[in-house]
C-alpha positions in Angstrom: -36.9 -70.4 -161.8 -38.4 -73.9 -161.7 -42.0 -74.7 -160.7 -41.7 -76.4 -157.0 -38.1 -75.8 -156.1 -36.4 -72.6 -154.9 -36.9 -69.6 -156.8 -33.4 -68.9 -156.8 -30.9 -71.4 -155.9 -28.7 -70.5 -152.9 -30.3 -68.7 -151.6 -29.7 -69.6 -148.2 -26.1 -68.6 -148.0 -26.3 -65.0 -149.4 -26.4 -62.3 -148.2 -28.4 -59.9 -148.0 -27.2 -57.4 -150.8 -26.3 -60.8 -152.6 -29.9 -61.7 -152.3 -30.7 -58.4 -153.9 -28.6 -58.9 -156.7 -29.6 -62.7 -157.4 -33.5 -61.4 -157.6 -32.4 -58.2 -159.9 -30.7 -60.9 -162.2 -33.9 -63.3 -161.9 -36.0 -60.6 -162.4 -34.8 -57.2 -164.0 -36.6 -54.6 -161.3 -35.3 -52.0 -159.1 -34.5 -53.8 -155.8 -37.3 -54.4 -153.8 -39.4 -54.9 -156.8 -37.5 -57.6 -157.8 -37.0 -59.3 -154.1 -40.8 -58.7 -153.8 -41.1 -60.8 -156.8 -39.3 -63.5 -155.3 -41.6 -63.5 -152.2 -44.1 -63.9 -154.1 -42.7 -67.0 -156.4 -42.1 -68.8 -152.8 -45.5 -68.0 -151.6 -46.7 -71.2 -152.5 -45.2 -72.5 -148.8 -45.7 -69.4 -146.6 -44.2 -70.7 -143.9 -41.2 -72.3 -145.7 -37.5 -70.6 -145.2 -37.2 -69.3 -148.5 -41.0 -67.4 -148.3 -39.7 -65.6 -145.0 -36.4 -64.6 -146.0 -37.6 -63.0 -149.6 -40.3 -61.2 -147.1 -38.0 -60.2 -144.6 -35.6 -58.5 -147.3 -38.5 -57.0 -148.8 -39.9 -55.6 -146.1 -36.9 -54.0 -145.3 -36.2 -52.9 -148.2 -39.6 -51.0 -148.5 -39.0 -49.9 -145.1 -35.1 -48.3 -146.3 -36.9 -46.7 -149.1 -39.7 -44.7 -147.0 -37.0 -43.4 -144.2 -37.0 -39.3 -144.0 -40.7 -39.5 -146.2 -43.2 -38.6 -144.3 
């Protein structure tokens, strides 16, 4: 990761499970752990691409992981 550019690069043509993967890779966490991480590395420019597709993937991730808990 380098200070001021993306946290990962290419991001912007992954997908979404190749999103997941790239931010284990970067990161070493469980999935949404890791993406969350990543969201947070881009949180410098909230309302830059990169910020909002890290925590839109999160959110849904956290989202997956609660479904049938209640």
């Amino acid at each position: 990761m380098t200070i001021g550019g993306p946290v990962i690069f290419g991001w912007e043509t992954f997908s979404e499970d190749e999103a997941v993967d790239a931010a284990i890779d970067e990161f070493g966490r469980e999935p949404t752990t890791s993406v969350a991480y990543c969201a947070l590395a881009a949180s410098d420019a909230r309302e830059s691409a990169e910020y909002r597709f890290w925590f839109d993937l999160f959110l849904k991730l956290d989202k997956a992981s609660h479904v049938g808990w209640a």
